[in-house]
C-alpha positions in Angstrom: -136.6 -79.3 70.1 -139.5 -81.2 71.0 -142.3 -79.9 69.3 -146.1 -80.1 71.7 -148.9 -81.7 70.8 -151.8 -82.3 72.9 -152.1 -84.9 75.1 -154.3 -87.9 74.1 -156.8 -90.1 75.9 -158.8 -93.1 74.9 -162.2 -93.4 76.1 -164.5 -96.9 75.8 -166.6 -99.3 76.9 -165.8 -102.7 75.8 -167.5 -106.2 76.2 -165.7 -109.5 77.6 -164.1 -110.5 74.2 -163.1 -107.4 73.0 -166.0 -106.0 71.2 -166.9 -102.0 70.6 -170.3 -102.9 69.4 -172.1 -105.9 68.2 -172.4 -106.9 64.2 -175.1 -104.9 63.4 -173.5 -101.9 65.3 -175.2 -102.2 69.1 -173.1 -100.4 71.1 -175.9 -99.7 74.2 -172.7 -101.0 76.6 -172.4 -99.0 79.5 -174.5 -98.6 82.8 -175.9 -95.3 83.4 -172.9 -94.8 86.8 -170.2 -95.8 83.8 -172.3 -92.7 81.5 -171.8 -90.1 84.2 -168.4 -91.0 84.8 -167.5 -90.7 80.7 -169.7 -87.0 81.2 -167.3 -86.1 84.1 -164.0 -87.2 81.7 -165.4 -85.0 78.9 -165.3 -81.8 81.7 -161.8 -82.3 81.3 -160.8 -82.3 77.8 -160.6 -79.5 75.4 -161.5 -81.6 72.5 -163.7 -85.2 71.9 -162.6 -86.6 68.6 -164.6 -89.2 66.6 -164.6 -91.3 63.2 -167.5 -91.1 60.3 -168.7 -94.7 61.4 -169.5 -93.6 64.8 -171.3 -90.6 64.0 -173.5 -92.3 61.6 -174.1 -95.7 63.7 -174.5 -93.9 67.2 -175.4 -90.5 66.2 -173.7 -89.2 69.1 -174.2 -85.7 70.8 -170.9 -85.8 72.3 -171.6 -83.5 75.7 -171.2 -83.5 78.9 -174.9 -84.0 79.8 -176.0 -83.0 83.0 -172.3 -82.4 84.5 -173.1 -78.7 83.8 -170.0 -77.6 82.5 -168.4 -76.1 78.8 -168.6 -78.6 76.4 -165.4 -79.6 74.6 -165.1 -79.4 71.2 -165.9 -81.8 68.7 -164.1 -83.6 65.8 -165.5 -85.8 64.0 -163.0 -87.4 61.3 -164.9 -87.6 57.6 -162.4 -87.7 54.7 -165.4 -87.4 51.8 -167.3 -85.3 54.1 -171.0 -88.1 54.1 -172.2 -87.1 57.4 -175.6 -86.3 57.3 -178.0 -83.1 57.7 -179.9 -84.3 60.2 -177.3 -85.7 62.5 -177.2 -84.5 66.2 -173.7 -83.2 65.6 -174.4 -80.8 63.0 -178.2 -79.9 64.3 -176.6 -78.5 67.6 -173.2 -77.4 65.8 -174.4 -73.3 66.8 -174.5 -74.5 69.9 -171.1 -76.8 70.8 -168.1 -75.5 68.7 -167.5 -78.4 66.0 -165.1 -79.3 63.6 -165.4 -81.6 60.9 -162.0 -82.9 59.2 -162.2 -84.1 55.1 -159.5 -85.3 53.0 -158.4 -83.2 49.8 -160.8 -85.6 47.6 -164.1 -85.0 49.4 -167.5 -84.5 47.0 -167.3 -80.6 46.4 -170.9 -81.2 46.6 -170.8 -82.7 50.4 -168.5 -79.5 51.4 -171.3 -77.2 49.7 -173.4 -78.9 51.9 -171.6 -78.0 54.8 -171.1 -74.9 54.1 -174.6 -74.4 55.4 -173.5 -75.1 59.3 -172.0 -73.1 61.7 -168.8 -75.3 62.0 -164.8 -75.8 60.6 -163.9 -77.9 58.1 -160.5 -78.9 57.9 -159.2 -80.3 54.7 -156.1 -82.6 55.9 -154.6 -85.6 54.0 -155.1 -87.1 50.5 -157.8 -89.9 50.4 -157.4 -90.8 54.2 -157.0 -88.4 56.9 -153.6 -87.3 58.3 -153.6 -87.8 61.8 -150.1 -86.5 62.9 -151.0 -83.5 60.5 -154.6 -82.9 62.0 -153.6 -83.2 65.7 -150.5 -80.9 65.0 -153.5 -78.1 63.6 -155.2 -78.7 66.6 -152.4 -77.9 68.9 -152.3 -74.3 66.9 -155.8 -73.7 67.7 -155.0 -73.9 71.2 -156.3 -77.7 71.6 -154.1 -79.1 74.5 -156.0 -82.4 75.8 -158.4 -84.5 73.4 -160.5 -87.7 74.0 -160.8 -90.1 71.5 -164.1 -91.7 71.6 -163.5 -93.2 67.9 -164.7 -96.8 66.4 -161.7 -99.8 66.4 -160.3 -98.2 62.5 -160.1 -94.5 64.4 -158.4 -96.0 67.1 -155.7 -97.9 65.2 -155.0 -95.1 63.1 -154.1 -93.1 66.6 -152.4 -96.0 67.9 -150.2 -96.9 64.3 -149.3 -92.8 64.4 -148.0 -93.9 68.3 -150.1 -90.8 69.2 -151.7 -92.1 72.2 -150.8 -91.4 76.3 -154.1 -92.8 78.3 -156.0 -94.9 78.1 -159.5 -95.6 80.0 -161.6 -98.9 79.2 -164.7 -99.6 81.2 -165.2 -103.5 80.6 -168.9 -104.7 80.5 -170.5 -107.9 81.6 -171.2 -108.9 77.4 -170.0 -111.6 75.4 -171.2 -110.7 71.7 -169.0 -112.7 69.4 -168.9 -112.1 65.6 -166.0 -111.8 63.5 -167.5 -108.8 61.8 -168.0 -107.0 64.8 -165.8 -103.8 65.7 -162.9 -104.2 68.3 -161.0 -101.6 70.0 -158.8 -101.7 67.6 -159.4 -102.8 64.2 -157.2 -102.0 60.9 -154.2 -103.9 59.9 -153.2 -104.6 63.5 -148.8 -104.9 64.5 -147.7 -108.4 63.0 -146.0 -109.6 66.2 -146.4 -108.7 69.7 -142.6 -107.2 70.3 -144.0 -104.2 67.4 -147.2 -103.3 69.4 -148.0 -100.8 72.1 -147.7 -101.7 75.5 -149.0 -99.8 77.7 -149.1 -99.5 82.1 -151.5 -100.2 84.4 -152.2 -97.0 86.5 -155.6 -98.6 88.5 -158.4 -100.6 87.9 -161.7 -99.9 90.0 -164.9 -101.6 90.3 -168.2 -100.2 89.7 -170.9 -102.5 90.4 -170.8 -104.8 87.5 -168.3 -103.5 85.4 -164.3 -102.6 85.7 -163.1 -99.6 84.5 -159.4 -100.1 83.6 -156.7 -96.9 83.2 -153.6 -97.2 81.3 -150.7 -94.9 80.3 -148.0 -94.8 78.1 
């Protein structure tokens, strides 16, 4: 028997070669049309899930803005549990439900911390997060679509685990170089192309100056 797990969607803006964000962790990419059109996705999800990097580098609210609607959600992936006080995630956590997943080694002293917020911690995995574990305790707590909106190691860690069924990419009119840049998809990468994830073009539409490209499994 199968067993269900929620159905997963990628969600980022991109430059020309590839890039998340630049070196130093720009990642002011996408044109306020392509903003309200990730606002309008978000209506649609139960869940928005994120890594540590990208709730300290963007400091993200993760909403749906002005589309007026529920707000999904949010997880944000922290094995040792270092996000900070003062982030716009946990400042607003008594307002959007949120959910903060830590590994089994996190600081007891970072969990005291957290103790202090209105949220969930999940404990999940060793040293590094369990992904296939997490997203099956999500399914329990009724979690039946999630976006990922996670940094290039989040993403390979959701694409190694083959956990992934759409993808949306908006591609932006920026060539950033830098080899220590983020990707899409960082971490250890498939060794040949015949191991990796291919994936099938479902429609690729043109806003103004950037493409936003849709993908499924």
């Amino acid at each position: 028997m199968e067993i269900f797990r929620p159905h997963i969607i990628f969600s980022a803006a991109i430059t020309l070669d590839g890039k998340l964000a630049t070196r130093t962790g720009d990642s002011k990419l996408s044109s306020k049309a392509d903003k309200n059109r990730v606002y309008k996705l978000r209506t649609k999800v139960d869940a928005i899930l994120i890594g540590k990097n990208t709730a300290k580098l963007d400091d993200p609210l993760l909403s749906v803005h002005h589309a007026k609607k529920k707000n999904p959600i949010r997880v944000v992936l922290d094995s040792n549990a270092t996000i900070q006080n003062n982030s716009r995630i946990l400042r607003t956590s008594s307002k959007i439900p949120t959910i903060i997943v830590v590994g089994q080694k996190a600081h007891k002293k970072n969990l005291r911390r957290l103790e202090k917020f209105p949220i969930q911690v999940i404990v999940c995995g060793n040293q590094r997060i369990n992904i296939k574990k997490l997203i099956g305790i999500l399914a329990k707590q009724g979690i039946k679509k999630i976006l990922v909106e996670g940094g290039g190691a989040t993403n390979w860690a959701f694409i190694k685990a083959n956990l992934v069924d759409e993808i949306i990419i908006t591609i932006t009119p920026y060539l950033v170089g830098g080899i220590n840049a983020t990707t899409l998809v960082d971490g250890d990468g498939f060794s040949t192309i015949t191991k990796s994830k291919k994936l099938k073009l479902k429609s690729a539409r043109r806003i103004k100056n950037e493409i936003v490209l849709h993908y499924e499994n």
